[in-house]
N, C-alpha and C positions, 0 to 999 in steps of 0.2 A: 505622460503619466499612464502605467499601465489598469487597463479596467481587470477588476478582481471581481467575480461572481462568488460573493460568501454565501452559503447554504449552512446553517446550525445545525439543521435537524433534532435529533429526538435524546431523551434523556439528559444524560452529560454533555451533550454536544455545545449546545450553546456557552455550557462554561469552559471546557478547552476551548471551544474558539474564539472567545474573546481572550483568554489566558495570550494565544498565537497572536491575533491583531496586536496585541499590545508592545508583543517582543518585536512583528515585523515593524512595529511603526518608530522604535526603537533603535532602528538598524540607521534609519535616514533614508531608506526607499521610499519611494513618494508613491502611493499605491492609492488607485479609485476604487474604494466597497462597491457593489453592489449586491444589496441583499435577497435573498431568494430561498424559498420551503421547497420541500420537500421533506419524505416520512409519514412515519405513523400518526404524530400529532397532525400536522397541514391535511393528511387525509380526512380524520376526523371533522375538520373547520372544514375546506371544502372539497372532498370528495373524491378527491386524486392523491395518490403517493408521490405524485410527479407529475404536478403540473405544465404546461405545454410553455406559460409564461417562464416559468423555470428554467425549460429547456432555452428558450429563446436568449433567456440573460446570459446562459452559459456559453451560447453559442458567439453572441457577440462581446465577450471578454475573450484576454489574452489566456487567463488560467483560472480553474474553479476550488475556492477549499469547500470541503465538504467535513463537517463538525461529525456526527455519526447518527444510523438511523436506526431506527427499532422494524425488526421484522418479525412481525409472528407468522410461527412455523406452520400452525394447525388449519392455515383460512386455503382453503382449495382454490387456484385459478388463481391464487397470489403471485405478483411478479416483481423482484424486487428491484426497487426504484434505482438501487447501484447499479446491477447490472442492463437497466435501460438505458440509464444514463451513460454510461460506456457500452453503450453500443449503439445511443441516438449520435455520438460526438466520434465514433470508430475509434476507441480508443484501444488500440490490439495489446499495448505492451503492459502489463501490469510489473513493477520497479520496486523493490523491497530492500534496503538497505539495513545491515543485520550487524551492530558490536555493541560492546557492553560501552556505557556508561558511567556503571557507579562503582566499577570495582569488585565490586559484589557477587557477581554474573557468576553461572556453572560453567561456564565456559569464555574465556577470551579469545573471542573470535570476528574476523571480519569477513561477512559473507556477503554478497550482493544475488537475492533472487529473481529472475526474469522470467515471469509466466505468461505464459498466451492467454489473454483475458476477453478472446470474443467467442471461442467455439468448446469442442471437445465434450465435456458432459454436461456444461451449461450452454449448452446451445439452444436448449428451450424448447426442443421437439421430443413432446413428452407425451402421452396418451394412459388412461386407466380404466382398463377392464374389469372385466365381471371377475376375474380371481388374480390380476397381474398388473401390474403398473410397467411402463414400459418408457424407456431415457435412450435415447440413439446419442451416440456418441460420434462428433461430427471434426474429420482432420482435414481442411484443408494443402496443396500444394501452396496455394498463395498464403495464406495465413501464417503458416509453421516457416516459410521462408522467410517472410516479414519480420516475427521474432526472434529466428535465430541469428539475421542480420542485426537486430536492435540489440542483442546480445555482445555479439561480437563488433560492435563499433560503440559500445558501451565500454569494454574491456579495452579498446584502443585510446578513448578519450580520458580514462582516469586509468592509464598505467595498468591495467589487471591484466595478469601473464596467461592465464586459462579459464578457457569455458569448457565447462562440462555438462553434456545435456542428461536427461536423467529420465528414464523410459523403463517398459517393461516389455522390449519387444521380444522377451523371450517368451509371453503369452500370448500378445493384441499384435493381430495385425497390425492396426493402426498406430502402434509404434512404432512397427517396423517400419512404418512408412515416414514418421517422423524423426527416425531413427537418421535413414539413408538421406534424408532430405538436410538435416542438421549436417552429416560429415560432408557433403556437397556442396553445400555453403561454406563452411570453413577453409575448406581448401582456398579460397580467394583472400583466403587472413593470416598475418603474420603475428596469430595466438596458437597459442598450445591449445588444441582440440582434444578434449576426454568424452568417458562415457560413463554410466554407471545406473545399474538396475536399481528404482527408484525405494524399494523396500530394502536394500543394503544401503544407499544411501541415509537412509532414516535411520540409522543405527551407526553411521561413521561419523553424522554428523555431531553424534554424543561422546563416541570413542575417538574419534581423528580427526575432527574441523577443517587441520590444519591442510588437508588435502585439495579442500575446495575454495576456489573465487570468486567466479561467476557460475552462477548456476543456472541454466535452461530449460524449462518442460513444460508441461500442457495446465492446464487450466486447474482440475481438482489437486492436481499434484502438489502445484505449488502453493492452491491455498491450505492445504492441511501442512506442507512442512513449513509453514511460514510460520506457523502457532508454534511450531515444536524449533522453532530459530529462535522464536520472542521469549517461550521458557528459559529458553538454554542463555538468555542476555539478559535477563530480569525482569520480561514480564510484556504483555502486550500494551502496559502505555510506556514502552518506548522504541515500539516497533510503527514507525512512518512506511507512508508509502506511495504511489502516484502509477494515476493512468494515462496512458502516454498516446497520442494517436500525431496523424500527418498536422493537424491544425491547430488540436484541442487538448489540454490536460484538465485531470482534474487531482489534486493532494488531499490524504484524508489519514489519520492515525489507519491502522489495522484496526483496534479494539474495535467493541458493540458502543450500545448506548447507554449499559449498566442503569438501567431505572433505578434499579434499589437504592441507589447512591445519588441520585440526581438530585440536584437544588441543594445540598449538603457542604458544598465549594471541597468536598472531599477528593475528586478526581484526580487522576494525574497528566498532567498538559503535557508531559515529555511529547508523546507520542506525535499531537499536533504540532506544538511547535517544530519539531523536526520537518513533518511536512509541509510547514511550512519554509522552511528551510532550503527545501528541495525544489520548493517551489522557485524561488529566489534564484537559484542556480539556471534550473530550466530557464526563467527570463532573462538570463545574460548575468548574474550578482551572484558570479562563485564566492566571492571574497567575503561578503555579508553572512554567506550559508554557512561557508566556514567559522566566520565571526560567533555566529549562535549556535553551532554543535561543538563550539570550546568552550563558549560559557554556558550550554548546557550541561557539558561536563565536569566542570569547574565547581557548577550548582552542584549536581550529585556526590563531586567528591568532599565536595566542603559537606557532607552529611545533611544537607536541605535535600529531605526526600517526603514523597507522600505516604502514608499509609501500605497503599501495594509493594512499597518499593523497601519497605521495613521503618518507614519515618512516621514525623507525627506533622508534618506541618500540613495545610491546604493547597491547592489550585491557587487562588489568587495571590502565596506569598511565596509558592515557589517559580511562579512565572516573576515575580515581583525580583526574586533573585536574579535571575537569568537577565535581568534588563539592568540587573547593577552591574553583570558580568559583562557585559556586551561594553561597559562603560571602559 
């Protein structure tokens, strides 16, 4: 039986994630909880975002879901507990899985995003002076090789015909550098290797989707077009996603923790349950994951939708759906 570190976290989080336990458990996977805080609330009670117990449960499970955390922006010396957590357990690959659901979508499209999730402008080596704040933007050779091999043996294990890595090295150096490093890797793949300056990208992927597969780039990049992927498919609760390293993952919707909305069963679980779908795959259960991104599609197109998603139903009866579809 595999151990699962569940982490709720903050807002909404605890009601998608129990929405997700409910569909994994659903499946017939036979899965160990263990529960575990982190976030803004566990800081409050005792005194960390991220607890060291935390870390330890995560470390000895197979994979971690993580519900969603609340960050405030304005507290100086704040470091958020996501990205400790993916980088106490090396989780380099950040995994974004990108198509519409409900029909609905601005665009039908199937994208898979792969970002480098430990360095670049989250690297954390930051300083603030007397009139200047200052962010070092940091490219590894090893780092940027690791991901664009995760990339492209990603695109080989689910049939994806091209990677396309997505950079601005017509300004930064250090694209350049991640630029020459990506087409030097590919060469040892039998994928279509593209390229593409990452601000035309963000504008093809609203005119032309149809052009991209897999997608490859650094860290800010991919988290700012990953919002603009979730718009273009209906919305950030149904944009999953998972951090990937040698030992360790962890599955979490994209969305925040929406307070405003918390304790209202208003939410929308798409997002988790997916992740947790993905989860499922990761430990060897394609057939399950697949199982539950049809009857979570099946949900959406029979018109069982949340609020966000233009419906009237709640969290607990549109997860309640998805487990009659799984039937």
């Amino acid at each position: 039986m595999d151990k699962i570190c569940v982490i709720p976290g903050d807002g909404v989080g605890p009601e998608v994630m129990e929405a997700c336990l409910e569909v994994l458990d659903a499946t017939g996977v036979r899965l160990e909880y263990v529960r575990a805080r982190a976030g803004l609330a566990c800081y409050e009670r005792c005194g960390s975002y991220l607890p060291e117990e935390t870390l330890e449960a995560a470390r000895e499970s197979r994979a971690c879901l993580l519900g969603a955390v609340q960050s405030p922006s304005d507290l100086r010396g704040y470091r958020s507990p996501i990205v400790e957590l993916r980088k106490a357990l090396e989780l380099y690959a950040n995994l974004r899985p990108f198509r519409c659901y409900t029909g609905r979508c601005l665009r039908d499209l199937d994208i898979v995003l792969v970002r480098e999730n430990t360095e670049g402008l989250y690297s954390g080596i930051e300083r603030v002076e007397e009139d200047r704040a200052v962010t070092e933007r940091v490219v590894t050779r090893k780092a940027t090789e690791r991901i664009v091999r995760f990339a492209f043996e990603y695109a080989l294990k689910y049939n994806r015909g091209r990677v396309t890595c997505l950079h601005k090295a017509n300004v930064l150096e250090s694209d350049r550098f991640f630029r020459e490093i990506f087409f030097r890797v590919a060469e040892g793949y039998r994928v279509e290797a593209g390229e593409e300056l990452v601000d035309a990208a963000a504008l093809h992927l609203i005119t032309d989707p149809g052009r991209f597969d897999v997608l490859v780039t650094a860290n800010l990049y991919g988290d700012i077009l990953s919002d603009e992927l979730a718009g273009l498919t209906g919305g950030l609760g149904f944009a999953p996603s998972a951090s990937i390293g040698e030992e360790h993952a962890v599955f979490e919707p994209v969305h925040g923790a929406a307070p405003d909305i918390a304790g209202k069963g208003a939410a929308n679980p798409a997002a988790m349950i997916l992740s947790g779908a993905m989860m499922l795959d990761h430990l060897g259960y394609a057939e399950e994951r697949e199982r539950i991104e049809q009857a979570v599609e099946e949900t959406c197109r029979a018109g069982v939708l949340t609020r966000d998603a233009g419906g009237r139903c709640g969290t607990e009866e549109f997860a309640a759906e998805v487990v009659r579809n799984l039937g």
